[in-house]
C-alpha positions as CSV (number, residue, x, y, z in Angstrom):
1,X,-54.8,-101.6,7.6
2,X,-53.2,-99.0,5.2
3,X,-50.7,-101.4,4.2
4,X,-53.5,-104.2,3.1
5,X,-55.4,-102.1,1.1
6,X,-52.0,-101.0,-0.2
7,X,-51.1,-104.4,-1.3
8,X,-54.5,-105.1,-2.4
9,X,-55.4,-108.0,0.7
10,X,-59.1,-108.0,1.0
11,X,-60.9,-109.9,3.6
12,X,-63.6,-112.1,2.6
13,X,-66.9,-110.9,4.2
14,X,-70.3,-112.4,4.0
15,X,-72.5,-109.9,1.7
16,X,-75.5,-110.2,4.0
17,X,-75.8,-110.3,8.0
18,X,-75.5,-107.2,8.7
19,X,-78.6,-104.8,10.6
20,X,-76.4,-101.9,11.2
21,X,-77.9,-101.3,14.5
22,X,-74.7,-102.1,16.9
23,X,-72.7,-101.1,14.5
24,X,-71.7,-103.2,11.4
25,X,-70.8,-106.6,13.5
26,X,-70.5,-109.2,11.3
27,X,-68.8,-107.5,8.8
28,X,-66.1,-106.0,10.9
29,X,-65.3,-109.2,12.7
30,X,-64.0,-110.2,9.5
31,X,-61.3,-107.1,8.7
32,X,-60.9,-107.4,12.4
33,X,-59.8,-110.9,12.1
34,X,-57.7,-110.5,9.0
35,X,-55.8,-108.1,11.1
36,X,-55.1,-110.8,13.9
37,X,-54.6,-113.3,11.3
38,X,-57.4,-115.9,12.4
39,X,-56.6,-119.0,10.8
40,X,-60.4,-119.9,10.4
41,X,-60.7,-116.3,8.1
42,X,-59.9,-116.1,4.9
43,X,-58.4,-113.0,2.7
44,X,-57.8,-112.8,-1.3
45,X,-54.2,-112.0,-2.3
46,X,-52.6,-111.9,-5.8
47,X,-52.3,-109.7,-8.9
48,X,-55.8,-109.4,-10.8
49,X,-54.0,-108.1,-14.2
50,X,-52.4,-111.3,-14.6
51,X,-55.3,-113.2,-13.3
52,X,-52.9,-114.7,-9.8
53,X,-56.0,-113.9,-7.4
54,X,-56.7,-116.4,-4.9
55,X,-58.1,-117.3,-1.3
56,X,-55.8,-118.1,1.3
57,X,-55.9,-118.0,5.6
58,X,-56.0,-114.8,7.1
59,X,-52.5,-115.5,8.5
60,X,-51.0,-116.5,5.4
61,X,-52.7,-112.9,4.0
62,X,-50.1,-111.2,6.8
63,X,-47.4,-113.2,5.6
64,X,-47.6,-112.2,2.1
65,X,-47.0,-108.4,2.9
66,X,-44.5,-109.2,6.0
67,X,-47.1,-108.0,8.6
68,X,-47.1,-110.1,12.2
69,X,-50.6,-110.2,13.4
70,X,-52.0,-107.4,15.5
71,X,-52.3,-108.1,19.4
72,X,-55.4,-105.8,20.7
73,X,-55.2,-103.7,23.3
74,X,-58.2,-103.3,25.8
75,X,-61.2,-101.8,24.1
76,X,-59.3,-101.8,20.8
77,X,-61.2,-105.4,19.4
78,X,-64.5,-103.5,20.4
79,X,-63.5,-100.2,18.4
80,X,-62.9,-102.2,15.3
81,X,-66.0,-104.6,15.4
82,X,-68.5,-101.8,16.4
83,X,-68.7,-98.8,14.6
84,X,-70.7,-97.9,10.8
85,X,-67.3,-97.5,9.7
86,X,-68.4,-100.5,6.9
87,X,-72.1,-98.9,5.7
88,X,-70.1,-95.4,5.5
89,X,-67.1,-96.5,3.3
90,X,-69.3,-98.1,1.1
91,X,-71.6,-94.7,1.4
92,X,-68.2,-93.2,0.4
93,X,-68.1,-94.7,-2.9
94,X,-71.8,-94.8,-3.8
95,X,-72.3,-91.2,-3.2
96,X,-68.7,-90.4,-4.7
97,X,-70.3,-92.3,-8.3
98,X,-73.4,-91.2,-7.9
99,X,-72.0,-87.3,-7.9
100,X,-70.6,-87.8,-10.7
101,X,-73.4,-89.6,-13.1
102,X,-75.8,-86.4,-11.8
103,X,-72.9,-84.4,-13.5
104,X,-72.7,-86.7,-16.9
105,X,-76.6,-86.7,-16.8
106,X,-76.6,-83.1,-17.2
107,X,-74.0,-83.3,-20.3
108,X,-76.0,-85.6,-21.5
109,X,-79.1,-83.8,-21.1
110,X,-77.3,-80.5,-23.2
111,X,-76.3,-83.2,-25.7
112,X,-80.4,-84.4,-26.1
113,X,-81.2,-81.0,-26.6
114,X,-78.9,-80.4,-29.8
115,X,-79.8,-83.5,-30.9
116,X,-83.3,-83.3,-30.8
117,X,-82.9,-79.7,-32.5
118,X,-84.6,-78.5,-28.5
119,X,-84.0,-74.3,-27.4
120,X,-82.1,-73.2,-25.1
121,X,-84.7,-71.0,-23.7
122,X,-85.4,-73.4,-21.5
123,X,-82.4,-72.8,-19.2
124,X,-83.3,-69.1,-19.2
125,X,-81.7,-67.9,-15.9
126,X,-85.0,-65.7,-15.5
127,X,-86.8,-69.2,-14.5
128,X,-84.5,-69.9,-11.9
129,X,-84.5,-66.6,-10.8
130,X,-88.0,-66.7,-10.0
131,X,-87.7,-70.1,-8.7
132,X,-85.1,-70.0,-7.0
133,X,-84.1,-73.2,-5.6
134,X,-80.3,-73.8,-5.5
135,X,-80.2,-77.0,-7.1
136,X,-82.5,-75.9,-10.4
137,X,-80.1,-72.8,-10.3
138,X,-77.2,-75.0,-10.9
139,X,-78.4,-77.1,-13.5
140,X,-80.0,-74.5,-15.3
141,X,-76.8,-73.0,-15.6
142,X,-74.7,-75.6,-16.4
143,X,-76.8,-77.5,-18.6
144,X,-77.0,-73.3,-20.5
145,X,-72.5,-73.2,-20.3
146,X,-72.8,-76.3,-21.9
147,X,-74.8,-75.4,-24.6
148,X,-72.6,-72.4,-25.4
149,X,-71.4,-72.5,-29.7
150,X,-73.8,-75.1,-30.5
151,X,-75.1,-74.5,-34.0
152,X,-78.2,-77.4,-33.7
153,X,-79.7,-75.7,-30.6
154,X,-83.1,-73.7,-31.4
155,X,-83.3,-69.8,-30.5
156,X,-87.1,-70.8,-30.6
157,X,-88.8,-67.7,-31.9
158,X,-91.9,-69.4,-32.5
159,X,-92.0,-69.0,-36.6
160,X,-91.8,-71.9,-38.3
161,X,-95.0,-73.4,-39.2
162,X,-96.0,-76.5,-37.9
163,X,-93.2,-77.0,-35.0
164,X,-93.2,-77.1,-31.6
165,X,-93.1,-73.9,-29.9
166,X,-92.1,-75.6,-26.2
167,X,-89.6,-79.0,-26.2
168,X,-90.9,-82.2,-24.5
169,X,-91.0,-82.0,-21.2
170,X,-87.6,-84.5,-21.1
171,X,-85.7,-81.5,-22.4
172,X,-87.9,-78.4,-21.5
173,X,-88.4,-79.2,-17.6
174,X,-84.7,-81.0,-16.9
175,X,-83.6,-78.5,-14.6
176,X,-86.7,-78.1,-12.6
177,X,-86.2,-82.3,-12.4
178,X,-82.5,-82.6,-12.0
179,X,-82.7,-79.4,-9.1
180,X,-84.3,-81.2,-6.4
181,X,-81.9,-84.5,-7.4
182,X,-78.6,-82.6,-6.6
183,X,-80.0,-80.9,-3.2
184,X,-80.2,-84.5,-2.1
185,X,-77.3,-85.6,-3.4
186,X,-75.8,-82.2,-1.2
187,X,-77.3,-83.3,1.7
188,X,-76.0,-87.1,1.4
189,X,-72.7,-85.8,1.1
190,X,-72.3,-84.1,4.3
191,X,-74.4,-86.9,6.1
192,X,-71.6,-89.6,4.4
193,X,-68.5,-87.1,5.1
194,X,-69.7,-86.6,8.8
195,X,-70.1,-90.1,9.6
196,X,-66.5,-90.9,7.9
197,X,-65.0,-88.2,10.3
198,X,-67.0,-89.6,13.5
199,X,-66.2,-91.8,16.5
200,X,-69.1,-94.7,16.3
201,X,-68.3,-97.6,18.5
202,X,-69.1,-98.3,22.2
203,X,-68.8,-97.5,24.9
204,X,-67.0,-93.7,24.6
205,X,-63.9,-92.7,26.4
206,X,-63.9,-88.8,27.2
207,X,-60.8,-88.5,27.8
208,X,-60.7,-85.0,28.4
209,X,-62.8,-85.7,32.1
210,X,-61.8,-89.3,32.6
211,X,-65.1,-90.7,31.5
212,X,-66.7,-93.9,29.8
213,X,-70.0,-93.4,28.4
214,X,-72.4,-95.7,27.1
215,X,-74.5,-94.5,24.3
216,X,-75.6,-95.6,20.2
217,X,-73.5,-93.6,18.0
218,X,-73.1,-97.1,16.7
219,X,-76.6,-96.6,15.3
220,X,-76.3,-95.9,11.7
221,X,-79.4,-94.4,10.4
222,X,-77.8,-91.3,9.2
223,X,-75.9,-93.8,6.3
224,X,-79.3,-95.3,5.8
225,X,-81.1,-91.4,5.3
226,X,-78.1,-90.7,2.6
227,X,-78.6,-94.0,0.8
228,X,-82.4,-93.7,0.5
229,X,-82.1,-90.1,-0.5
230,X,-78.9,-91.1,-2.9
231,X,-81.3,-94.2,-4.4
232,X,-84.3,-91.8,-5.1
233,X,-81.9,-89.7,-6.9
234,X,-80.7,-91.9,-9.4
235,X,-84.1,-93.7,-10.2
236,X,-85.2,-89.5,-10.9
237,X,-81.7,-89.7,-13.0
238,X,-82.7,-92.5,-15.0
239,X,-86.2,-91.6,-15.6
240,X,-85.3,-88.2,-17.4
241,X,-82.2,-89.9,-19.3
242,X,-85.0,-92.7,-20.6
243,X,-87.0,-90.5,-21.4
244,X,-84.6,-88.5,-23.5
245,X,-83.2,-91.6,-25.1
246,X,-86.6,-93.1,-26.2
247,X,-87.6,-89.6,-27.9
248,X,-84.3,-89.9,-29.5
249,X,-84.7,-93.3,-31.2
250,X,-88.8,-92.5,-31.8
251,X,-89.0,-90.9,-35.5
252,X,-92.4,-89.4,-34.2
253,X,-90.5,-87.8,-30.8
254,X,-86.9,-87.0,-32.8
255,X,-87.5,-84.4,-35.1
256,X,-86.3,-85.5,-38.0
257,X,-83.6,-88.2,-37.2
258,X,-84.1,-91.8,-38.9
259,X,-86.4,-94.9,-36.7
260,X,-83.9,-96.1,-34.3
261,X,-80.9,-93.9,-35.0
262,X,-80.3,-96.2,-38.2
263,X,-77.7,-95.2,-40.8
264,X,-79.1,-97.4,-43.9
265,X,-82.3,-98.4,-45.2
266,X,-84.4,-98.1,-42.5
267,X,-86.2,-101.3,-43.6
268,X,-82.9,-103.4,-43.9
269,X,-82.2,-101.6,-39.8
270,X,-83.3,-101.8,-36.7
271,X,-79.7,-100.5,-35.3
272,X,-81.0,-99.5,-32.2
273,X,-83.9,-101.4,-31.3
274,X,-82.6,-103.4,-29.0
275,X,-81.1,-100.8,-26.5
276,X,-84.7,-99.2,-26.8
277,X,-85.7,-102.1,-24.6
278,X,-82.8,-102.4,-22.7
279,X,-83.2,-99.3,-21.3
280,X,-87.1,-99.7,-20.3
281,X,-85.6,-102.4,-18.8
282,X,-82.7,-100.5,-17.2
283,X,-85.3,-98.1,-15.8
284,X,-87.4,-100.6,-14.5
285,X,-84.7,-102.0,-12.4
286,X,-84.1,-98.5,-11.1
287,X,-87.3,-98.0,-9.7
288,X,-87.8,-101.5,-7.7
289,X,-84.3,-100.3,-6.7
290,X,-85.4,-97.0,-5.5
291,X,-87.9,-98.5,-2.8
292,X,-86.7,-97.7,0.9
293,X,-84.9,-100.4,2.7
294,X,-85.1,-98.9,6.1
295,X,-88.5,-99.3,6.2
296,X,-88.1,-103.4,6.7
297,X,-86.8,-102.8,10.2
298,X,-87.1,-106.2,12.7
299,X,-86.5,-106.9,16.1
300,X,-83.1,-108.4,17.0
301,X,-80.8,-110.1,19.1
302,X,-83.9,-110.6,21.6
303,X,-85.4,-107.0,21.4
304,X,-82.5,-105.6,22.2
305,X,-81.8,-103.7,18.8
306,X,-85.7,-103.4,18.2
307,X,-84.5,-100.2,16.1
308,X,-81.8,-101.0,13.6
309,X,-80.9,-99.0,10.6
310,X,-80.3,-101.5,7.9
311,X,-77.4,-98.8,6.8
312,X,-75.7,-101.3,4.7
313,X,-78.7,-103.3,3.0
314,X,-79.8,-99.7,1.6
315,X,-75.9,-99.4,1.0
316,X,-75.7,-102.2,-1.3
317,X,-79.1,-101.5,-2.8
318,X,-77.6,-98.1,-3.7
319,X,-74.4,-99.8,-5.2
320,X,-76.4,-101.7,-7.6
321,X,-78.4,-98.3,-8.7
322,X,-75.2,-97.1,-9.5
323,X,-74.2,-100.0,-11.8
324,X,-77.8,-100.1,-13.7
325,X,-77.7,-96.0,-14.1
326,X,-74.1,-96.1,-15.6
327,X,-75.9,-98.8,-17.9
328,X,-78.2,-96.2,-18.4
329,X,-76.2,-93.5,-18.9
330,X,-73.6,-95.3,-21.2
331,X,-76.8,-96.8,-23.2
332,X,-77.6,-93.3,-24.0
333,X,-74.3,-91.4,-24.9
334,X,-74.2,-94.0,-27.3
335,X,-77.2,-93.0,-28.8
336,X,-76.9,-89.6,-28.5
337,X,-73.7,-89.9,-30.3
338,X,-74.9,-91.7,-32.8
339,X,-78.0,-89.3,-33.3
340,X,-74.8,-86.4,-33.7
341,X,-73.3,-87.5,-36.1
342,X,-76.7,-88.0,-37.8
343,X,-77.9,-84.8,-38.0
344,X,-74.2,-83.4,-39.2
345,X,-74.4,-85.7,-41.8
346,X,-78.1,-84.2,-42.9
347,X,-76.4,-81.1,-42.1
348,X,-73.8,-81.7,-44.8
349,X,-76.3,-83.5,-47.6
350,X,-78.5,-80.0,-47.3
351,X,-75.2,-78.4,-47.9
352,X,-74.0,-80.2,-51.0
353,X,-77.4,-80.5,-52.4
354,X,-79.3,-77.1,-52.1
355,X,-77.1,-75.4,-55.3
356,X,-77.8,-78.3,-57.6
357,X,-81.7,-78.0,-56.2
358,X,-82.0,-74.5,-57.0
359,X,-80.5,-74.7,-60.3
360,X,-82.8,-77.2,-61.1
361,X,-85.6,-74.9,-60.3
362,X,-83.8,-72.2,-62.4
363,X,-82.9,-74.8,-65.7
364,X,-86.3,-76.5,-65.5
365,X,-89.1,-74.6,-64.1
366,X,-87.8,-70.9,-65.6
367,X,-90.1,-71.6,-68.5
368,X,-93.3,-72.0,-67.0
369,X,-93.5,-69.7,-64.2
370,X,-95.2,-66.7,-64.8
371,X,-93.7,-64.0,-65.6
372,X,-90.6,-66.0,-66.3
373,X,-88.2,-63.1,-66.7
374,X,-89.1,-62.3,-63.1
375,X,-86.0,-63.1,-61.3
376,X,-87.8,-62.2,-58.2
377,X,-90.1,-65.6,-59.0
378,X,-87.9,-67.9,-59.4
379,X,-85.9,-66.8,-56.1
380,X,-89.3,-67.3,-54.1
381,X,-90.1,-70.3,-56.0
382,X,-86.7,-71.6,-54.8
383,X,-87.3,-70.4,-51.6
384,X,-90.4,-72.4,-51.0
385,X,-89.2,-75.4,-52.5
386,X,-86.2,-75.6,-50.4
387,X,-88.2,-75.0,-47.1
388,X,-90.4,-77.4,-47.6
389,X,-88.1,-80.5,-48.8
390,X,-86.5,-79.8,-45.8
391,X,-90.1,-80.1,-43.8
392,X,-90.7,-83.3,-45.7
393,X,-87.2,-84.7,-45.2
394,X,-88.2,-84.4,-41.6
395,X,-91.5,-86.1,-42.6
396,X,-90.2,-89.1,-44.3
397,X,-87.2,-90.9,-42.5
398,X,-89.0,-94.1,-41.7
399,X,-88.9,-94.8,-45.6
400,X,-86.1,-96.2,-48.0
401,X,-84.4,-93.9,-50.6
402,X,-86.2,-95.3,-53.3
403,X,-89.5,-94.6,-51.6
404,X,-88.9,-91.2,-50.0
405,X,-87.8,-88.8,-52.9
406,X,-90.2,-90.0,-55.4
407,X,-92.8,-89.1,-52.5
408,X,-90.6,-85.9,-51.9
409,X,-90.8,-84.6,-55.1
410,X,-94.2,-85.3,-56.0
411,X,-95.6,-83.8,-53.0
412,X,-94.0,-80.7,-54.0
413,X,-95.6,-80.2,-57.0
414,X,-98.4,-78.3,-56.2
415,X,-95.5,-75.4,-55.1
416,X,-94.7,-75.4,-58.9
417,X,-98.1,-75.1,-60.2
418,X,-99.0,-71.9,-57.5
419,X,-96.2,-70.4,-59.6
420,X,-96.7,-72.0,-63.2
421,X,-98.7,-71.0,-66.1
422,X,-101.9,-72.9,-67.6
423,X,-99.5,-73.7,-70.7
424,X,-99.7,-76.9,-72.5
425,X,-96.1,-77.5,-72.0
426,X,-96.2,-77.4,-68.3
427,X,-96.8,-81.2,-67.8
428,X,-93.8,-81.5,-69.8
429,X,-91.5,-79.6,-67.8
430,X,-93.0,-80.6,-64.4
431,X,-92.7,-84.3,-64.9
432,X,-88.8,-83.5,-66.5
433,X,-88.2,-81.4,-62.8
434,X,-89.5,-83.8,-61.0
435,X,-87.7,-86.8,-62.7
436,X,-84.5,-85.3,-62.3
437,X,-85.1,-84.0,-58.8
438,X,-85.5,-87.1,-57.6
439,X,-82.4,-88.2,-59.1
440,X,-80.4,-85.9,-58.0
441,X,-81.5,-85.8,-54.0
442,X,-81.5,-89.7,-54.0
443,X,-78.2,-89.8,-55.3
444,X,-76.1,-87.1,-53.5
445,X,-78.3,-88.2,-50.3
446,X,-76.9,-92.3,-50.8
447,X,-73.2,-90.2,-51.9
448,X,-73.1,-88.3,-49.1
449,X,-74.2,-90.9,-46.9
450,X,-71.3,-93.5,-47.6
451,X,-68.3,-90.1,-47.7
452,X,-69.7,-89.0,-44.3
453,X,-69.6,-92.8,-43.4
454,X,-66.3,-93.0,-43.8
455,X,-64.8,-89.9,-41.8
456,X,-68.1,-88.9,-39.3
457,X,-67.1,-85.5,-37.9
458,X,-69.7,-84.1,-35.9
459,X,-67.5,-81.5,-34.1
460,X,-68.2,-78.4,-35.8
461,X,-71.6,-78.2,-35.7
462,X,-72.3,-79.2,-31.6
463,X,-71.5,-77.2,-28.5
464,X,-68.5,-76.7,-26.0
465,X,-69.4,-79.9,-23.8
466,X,-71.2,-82.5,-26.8
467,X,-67.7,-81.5,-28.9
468,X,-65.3,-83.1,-25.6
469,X,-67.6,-85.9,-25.2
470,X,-68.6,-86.8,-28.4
471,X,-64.4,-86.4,-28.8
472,X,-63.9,-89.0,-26.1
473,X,-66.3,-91.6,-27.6
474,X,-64.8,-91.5,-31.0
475,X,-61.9,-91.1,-30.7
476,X,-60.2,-92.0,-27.1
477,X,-62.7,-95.0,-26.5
478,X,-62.9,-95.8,-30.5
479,X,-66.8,-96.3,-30.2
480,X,-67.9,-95.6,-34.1
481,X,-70.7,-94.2,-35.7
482,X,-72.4,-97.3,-36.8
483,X,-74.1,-98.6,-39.6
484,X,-75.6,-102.4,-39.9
485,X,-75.0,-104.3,-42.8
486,X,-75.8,-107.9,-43.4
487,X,-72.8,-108.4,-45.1
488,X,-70.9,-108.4,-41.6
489,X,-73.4,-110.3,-39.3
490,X,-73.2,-113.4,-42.1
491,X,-69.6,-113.1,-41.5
492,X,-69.7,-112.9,-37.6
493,X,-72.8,-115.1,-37.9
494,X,-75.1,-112.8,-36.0
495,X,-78.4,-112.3,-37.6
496,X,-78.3,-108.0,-37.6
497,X,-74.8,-107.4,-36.8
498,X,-73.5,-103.5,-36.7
499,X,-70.4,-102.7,-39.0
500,X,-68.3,-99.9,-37.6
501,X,-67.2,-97.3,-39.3
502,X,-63.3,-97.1,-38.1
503,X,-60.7,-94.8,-38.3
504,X,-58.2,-96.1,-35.4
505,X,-57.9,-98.7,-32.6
506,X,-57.4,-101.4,-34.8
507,X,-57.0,-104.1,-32.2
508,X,-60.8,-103.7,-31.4
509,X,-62.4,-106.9,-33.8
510,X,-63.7,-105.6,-36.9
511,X,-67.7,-106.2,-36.1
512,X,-68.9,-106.1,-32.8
513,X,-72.2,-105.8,-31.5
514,X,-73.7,-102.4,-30.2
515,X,-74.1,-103.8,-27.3
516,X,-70.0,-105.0,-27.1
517,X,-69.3,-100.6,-27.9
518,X,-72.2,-99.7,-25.2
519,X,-69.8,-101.9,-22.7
520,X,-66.9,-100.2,-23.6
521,X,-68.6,-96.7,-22.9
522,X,-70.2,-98.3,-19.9
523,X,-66.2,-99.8,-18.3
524,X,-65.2,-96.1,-18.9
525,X,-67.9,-95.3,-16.3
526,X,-67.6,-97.5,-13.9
527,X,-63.8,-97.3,-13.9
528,X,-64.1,-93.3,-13.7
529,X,-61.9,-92.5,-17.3
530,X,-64.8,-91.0,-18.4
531,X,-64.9,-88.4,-15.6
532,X,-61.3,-86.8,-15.3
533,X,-60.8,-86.0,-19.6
534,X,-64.0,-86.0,-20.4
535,X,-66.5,-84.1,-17.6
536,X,-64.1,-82.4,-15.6
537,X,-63.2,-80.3,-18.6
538,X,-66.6,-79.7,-19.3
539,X,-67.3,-78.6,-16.4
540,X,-63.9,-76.3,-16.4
541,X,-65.7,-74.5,-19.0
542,X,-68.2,-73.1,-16.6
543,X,-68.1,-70.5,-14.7
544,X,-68.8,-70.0,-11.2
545,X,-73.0,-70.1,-11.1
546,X,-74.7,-67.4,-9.7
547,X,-75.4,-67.0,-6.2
548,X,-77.9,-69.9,-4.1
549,X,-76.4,-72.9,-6.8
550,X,-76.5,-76.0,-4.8
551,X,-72.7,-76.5,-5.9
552,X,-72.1,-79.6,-6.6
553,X,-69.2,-79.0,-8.9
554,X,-69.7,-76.2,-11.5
555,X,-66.0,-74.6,-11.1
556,X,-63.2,-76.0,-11.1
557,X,-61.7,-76.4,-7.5
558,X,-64.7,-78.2,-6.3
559,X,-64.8,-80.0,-9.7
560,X,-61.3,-82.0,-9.1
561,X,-64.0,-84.1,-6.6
562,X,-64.9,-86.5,-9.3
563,X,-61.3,-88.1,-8.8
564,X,-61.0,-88.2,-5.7
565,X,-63.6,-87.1,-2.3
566,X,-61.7,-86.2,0.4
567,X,-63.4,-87.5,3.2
568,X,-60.9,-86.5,5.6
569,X,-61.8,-83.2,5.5
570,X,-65.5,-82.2,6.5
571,X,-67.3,-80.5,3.8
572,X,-70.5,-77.9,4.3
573,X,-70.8,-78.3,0.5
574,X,-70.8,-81.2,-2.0
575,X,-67.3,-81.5,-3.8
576,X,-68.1,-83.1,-7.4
């Protein structure tokens, strides 16, 4: 058997027939028969890098890896065929994945919060401490490490006028809604790595007093209470990672960041409309997913098994959850990213433009303000204009340049006249400042827009975790920050097509669709690259959580899980 899976011979097994009651049956007659090399079964052989995969006989299989087919001993056809040894390796792998998206949904979750400009109050440890159940303990914590020299995360004092004094309840309540998640996915854990270190067929030998006892360890419902529980877990995933994703791309929800994440014009954009309905769409699929399969239990093989488990339906149901979440979950680290790299590149336009704004202030409005020699004035003149472009920045991203500062400006007027004079000549000077104001935000806004275009860099204003992932994305993956241009989908003949902004990995076409650079982030998942350089160091960053975490990987010895469960080993606590 080791040497098949070695060599990469697969038996070709029927997905459905199976009740996991008497064991898995059907589909262990099939590896049992690839191991006699039946001549009626049929294996798949071949390199799939060069695309050689084919079908041949189960005898021809043996041949190809110089095995002679395997004579059974007494008892030994009956151990192979009837056992849950099939629902539990699949188990293996579900709950192995599905450990490891609860991990990436709670970088992702300290990603949402910078980018939404959320507090890390939140993940106070006092809340947990009060609360303590082990699994909000954890992701409190974690979700807090990660956090750790972001510059876009709000202390939330409360003094700003105007803002939110609590985050949504995506951001504000995660670890209350991931907690219960990851004591499940604790729990699933040692049910899978108990069953994958049981004996399940028979009848039983005891050898030790020369016994053979009939019983049902054959019956497979523990598989089938891990899978429902695992299921549950990732439609809860899913439902806080949409939720966080849609306030994202919603100017009313993100706090300043353009109407679907767009880079241009936002009415020559939608960039990211489409993935807003892919994910409610995602989602959706996650909850019809998340609906038990054990309760759809039927009399068999002529009331015999009139209790069967159905370990390997829910199995298989639970695979697919796992493929729609990391559809999920690379839908929104694309977004998130993208959101990044927005708000560094506000970051930067406030940067370069707040000395030209002031000395406008100084130049233009000096002679009109009362007591114009007052230095004092014009600094809180300054002041007050400053804070509140920034407020109507925030106000105005749904419209285009052209439209937004000439609103900008004008709305700020009535500042200037608290502070002006009833002088003749103050229409004069008003109308000059807000002339050239207007000028100059629109055009370091559309200058800073196309440098930052060119080289994004959103590392040094994000925390520990968003800097490595946002890293990986970029850079090791070569997903850009995007911006759509017309220009690109004539050329590609796509009616909105994305242009990328590219620095490297120049064998990647030069447009591709946002849904072509969601796939790439999406094989990255599902192929587990993502995991070993990108979470695994994140999570190395964190230190042990205090005492009662659930523990599903927050230092780094149980952390080296993500690679690679060992199931041969029993576990009392989840290894991520």
């Amino acid at each position: 058997m080791i040497t098949l899976i070695q060599n990469d011979v697969i038996p070709m097994v029927p997905l459905r027939g199976s009740i996991s009651a008497s064991g898995d049956l059907m589909p262990l007659s099939y590896v049992g028969g690839l191991l006699q090399g039946k001549k009626s079964l049929t294996a798949t052989i071949g390199d799939r890098t060069l695309g050689q995969r084919r079908a041949v006989s189960a005898a021809e299989a043996l041949k190809s890896v110089s095995l002679e087919p395997l004579r059974l001993a007494p008892k030994e056809g009956l151990a192979i065929v009837n056992g849950t040894s099939f629902s539990a390796g699949l188990a293996a792998l579900v709950t192995h994945d599905a450990h490891g998206l609860a991990v990436l949904a709670q970088i992702l979750t300290a990603m949402s919060v910078e980018a939404l400009y959320g507090t890390v109050e939140s993940f106070d440890p006092v809340f947990a401490q009060v609360r303590p159940h082990p699994g909000q303990i954890e992701s409190s914590f974690n979700i807090r490490s990660f956090l750790h020299d972001s510059t876009l995360v709000n202390l939330n004092r409360g003094l700003e006028e105007g803002s939110l004094r609590q985050d949504r309840y995506s951001l504000r309540t995660a670890a209350q809604w991931l907690g219960p998640v990851l004591e499940d996915l604790v729990l699933a854990f040692e049910q899978v790595t108990i069953e994958c270190n049981s004996v399940t067929d028979n009848p039983l030998v005891d050898v030790g007093n020369a016994r053979m006892l009939h019983g049902g360890n054959f019956q497979a419902k523990a598989i089938t209470s891990a899978m429902e529980k695992t299921k549950l877990a990732l439609q809860t995933v899913g439902q806080m990672l949409y939720a966080q994703c849609t306030e994202l791309i919603n100017p009313k929800t993100n706090y300043g960041l353009p109407p679907n994440l767009v880079a241009d014009d936002p009415s020559a954009s939608f960039l990211l409309k489409h993935l807003d309905i892919m994910i409610a769409a995602l989602q959706s699929e996650l909850g019809f997913l998340a609906n038990p399969g054990g309760t759809h239990v039927l009399s068999a093989e002529m009331g015999n098994q009139a209790l069967n488990s159905l370990a390997l339906i829910s199995a298989r149901y639970c695979y697919e959850a796992v493929d729609v979440l990391s559809q999920l979950v690379s839908a929104h680290l694309f977004a998130v990213c993208q959101a990044l790299d927005l708000r560094a590149m506000h970051i930067r336009y406030l940067e370069t433009l707040q000395p030209a704004f002031h000395d406008l202030a100084t130049n233009l409005l000096a002679p009109i303000i009362e007591n114009e020699n007052s230095e004092a004035s014009i600094t809180a003149l300054q002041h007050r204009l400053w804070a509140a472009f920034g407020k109507l920045m925030d106000q105005t991203t749904t419209l285009d340049p052209i439209q937004r500062f000439p609103f900008i400006t004008q709305s700020l007027q009535p500042i200037v006249l608290s502070f002006a004079s009833a002088r003749a000549e103050t229409v004069t000077h008003l109308r000059h400042w807000t002339e050239q104001c207007t000028k100059t935000a629109s055009e370091t806004f559309q200058q800073n827009r196309e440098s930052y275009a060119l080289h994004p860099d959103a590392t040094g204003v994000v925390g520990v975790a968003s800097r490595r992932m946002y890293t990986f994305v970029r850079e090791e993956l070569g997903v850009p920050f995007l911006r759509s241009t017309k220009a690109a989908a004539a050329e590609e003949g796509m009616i909105d097509g994305p242009a990328a902004t590219r620095a490297s990995h120049s064998t990647m076409p030069e447009h591709m669709t946002v849904g072509s650079y969601v796939t790439i982030i999406y094989n990255s998942v599902r192929d587990g690259s993502v995991y070993k350089p990108a979470i695994l160091e994140c999570l190395a960053g964190v230190t042990k959580p205090p005492s009662g975490a659930a523990t599903t990987g927050t230092d780094t010895d149980s952390a080296i899980g993500i690679e690679r469960m060992d199931l041969a080993q029993p576990q009392t606590e989840s290894v991520l």
